[in-house]
C-alpha positions as CSV (number, residue, x, y, z in Angstrom):
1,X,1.0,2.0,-13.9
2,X,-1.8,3.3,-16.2
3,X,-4.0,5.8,-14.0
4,X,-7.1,7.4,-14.9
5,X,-6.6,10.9,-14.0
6,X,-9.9,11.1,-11.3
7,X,-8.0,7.9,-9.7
8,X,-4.5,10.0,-9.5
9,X,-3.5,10.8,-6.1
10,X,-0.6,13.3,-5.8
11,X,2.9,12.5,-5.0
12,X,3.1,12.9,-1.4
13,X,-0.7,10.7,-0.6
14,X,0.9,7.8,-3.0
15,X,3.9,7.8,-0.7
16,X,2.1,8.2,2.7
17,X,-0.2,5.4,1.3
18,X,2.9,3.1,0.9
19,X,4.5,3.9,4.5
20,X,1.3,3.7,6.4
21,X,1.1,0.1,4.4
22,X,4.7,-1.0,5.0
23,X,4.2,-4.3,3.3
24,X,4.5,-4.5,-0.6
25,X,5.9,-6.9,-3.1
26,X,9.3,-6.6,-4.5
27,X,10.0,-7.0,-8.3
28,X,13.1,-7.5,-10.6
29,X,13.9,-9.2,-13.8
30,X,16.6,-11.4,-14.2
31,X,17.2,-11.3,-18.1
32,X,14.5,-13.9,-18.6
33,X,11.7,-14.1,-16.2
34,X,10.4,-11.6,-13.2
35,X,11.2,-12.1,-9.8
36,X,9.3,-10.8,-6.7
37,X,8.9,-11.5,-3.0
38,X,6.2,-10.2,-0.9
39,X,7.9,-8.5,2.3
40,X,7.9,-5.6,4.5
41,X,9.2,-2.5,4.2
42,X,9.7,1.4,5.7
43,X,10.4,4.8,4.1
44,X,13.4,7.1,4.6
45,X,14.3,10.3,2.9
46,X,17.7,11.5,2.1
47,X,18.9,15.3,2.7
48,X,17.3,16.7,-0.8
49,X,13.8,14.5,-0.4
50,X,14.2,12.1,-2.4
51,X,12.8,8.7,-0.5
52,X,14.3,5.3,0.3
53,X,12.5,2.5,0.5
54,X,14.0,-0.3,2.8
55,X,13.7,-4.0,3.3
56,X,15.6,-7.7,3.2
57,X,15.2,-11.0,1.4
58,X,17.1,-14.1,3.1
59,X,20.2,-14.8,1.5
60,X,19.1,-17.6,-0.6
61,X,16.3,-15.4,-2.4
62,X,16.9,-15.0,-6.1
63,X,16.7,-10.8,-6.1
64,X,19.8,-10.7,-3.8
65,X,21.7,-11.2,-7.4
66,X,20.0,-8.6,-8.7
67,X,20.6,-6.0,-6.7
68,X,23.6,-4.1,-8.8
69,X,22.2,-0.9,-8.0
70,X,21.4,-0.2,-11.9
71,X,18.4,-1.9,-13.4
72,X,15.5,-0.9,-11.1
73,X,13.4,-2.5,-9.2
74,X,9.3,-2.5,-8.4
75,X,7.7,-2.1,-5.0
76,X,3.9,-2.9,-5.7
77,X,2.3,-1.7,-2.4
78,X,-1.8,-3.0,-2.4
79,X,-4.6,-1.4,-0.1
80,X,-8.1,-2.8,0.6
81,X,-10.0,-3.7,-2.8
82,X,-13.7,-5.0,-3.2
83,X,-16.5,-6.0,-6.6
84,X,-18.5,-3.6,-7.0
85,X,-22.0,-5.0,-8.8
86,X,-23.4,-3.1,-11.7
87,X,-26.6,-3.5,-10.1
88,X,-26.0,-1.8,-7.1
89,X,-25.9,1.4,-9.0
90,X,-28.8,3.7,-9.4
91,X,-28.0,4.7,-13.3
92,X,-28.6,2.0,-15.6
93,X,-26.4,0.6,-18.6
94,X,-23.5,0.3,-15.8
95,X,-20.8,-3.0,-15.6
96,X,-19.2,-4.1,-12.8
97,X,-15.7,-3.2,-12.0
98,X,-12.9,-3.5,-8.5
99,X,-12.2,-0.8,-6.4
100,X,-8.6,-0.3,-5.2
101,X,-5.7,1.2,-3.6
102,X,-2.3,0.7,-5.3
103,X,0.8,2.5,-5.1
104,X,4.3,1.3,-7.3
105,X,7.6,2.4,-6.5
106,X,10.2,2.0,-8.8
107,X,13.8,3.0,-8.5
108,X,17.6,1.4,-8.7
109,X,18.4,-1.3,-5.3
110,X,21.8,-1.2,-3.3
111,X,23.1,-4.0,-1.3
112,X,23.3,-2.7,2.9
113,X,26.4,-3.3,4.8
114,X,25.8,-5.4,8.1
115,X,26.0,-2.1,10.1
116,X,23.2,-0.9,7.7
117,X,21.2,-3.8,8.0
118,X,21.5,-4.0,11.5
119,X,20.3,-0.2,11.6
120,X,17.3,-1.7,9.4
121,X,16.1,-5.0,11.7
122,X,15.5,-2.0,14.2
123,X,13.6,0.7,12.6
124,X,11.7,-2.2,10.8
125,X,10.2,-4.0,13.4
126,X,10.2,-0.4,15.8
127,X,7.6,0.4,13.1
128,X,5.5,-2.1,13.5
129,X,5.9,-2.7,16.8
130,X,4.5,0.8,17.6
131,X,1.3,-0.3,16.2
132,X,1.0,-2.9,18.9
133,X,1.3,-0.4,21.7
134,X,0.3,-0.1,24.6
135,X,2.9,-3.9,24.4
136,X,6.3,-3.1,25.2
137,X,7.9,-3.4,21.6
138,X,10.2,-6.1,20.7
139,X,14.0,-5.5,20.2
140,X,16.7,-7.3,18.7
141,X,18.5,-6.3,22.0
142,X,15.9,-9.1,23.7
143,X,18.0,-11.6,21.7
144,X,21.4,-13.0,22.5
145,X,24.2,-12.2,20.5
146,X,25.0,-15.6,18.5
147,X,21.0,-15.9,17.6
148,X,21.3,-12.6,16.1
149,X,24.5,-13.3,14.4
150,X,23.0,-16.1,12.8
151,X,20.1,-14.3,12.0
152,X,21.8,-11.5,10.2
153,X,23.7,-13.4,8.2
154,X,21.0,-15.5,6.9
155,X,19.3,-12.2,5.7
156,X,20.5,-9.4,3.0
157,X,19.3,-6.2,3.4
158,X,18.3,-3.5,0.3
159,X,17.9,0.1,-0.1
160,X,15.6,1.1,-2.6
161,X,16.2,4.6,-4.4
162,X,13.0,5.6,-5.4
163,X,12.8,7.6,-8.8
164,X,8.9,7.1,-9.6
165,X,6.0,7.0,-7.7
166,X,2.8,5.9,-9.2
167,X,-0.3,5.5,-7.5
168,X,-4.1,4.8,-8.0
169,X,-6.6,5.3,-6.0
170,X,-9.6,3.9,-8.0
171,X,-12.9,4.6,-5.5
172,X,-15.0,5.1,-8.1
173,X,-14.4,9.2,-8.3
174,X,-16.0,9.9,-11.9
175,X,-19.3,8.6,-10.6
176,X,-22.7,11.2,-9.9
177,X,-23.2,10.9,-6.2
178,X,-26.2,8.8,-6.6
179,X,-24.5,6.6,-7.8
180,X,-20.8,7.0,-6.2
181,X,-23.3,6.5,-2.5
182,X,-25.2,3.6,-3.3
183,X,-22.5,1.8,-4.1
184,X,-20.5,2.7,-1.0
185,X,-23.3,1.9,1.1
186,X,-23.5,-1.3,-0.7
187,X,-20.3,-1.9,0.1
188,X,-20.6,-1.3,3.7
189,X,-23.4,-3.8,4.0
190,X,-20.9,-6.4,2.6
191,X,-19.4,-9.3,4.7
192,X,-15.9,-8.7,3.2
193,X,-13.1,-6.8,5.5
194,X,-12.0,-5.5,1.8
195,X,-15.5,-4.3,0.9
196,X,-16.2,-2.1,4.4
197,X,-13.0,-0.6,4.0
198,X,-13.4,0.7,0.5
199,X,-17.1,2.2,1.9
200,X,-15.1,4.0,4.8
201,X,-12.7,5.2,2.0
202,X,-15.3,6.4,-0.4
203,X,-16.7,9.0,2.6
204,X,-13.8,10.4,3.5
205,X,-13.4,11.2,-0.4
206,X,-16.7,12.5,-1.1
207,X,-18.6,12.9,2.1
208,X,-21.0,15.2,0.3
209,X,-22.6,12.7,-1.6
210,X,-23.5,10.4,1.6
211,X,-25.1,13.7,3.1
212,X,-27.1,14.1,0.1
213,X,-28.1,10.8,-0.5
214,X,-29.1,11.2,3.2
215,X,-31.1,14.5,3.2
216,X,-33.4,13.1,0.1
217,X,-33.9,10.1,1.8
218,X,-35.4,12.2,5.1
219,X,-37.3,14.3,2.8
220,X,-39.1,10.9,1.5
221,X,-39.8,9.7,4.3
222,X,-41.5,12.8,5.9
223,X,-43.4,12.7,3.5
224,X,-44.7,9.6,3.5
């Protein structure tokens, strides 16, 4: 992933990005052509640190042949993104460009046993099932035993090993403040879920800038 440094989040934020996401797309190459399905995932981290990405395909997906626990695999895991006009800027000369969150994890993919996978279904939808709370979550215990047979074994489960984490965090960073606020409170004006998000994003980064923009703002209008 090419990265501007000012866009360069470290290490740890690209990978709490990715678990607080939990949904990503999955990538291999078969020799000829890339492969990827979009899918849901969670984070584990062995003894030593190093972190695990896990997930499943159903059986008939083309990436359960290329799981051989080798080549490696991508995890492209996307975050709110949103235009950003060139004239909502307050220097001139300026382009448009898209603001982003993006993190890629890239390591060598195992094949679970059914005891792992069945480990998996669990702490996969536990995961997002705590984000519907106060609901009582959903567990594969709810289900009788043939239906989840037969839903096991029409999935394969994966464990990522994940030897690179890339991220970038492109909010517009290298900008004056002038310029990095009036485009985040353009973007907060926008209709877009994508757009309001990246605006909440950009004043948690630089808060500063909004309190500036705000203070000169006051002072013009006093004096008025």
């Amino acid at each position: 992933m090419y990265t501007p440094p000012p866009f360069k989040p470290d290490r740890a934020a690209s990978l709490r990005f990715a678990e607080a996401r939990g949904f990503g797309i999955a990538c291999a190459c078969d020799g000829g052509k890339p492969i990827a399905s979009a899918l849901p995932f969670y984070l584990s981290y062995a003894a030593d640190g190093t972190p695990r990405a896990l997930f499943h395909v159903a059986r008939h997906n083309p990436l359960v042949k290329l799981a051989d626990g080798g080549v490696p695999w991508l995890l492209a895991v996307n975050g709110a993104d949103a235009y950003v006009s060139a004239d909502w800027y307050v220097s001139p000369d300026q382009v448009p460009t898209w603001l982003y969150q993006a993190v890629h994890l890239t390591g060598p993919v195992r094949t679970l046993s059914g005891e792992e996978l069945a480990v998996q279904i669990d702490a996969l939808s536990a995961k997002f099932e705590d984000r519907l709370l106060p609901k009582k979550p959903w567990m594969s215990g709810k289900m009788t035993a043939a239906r989840l047979d037969a839903m096991k074994k029409a999935i394969v489960g994966f464990e990522m090993t994940v030897e690179e984490v890339e991220g970038s965090f492109k909010l517009n960073q290298h900008k004056s403040e002038a310029d990095f606020a009036a485009v985040g409170n353009a973007l907060a004006l926008q209709a877009e879920a994508g757009a309001r998000q990246i605006a909440a994003l950009m004043r948690e980064v630089r808060p500063e800038a909004f309190a500036t923009t705000q203070t000169e703002m006051t002072k013009l209008q006093g004096g008025m």
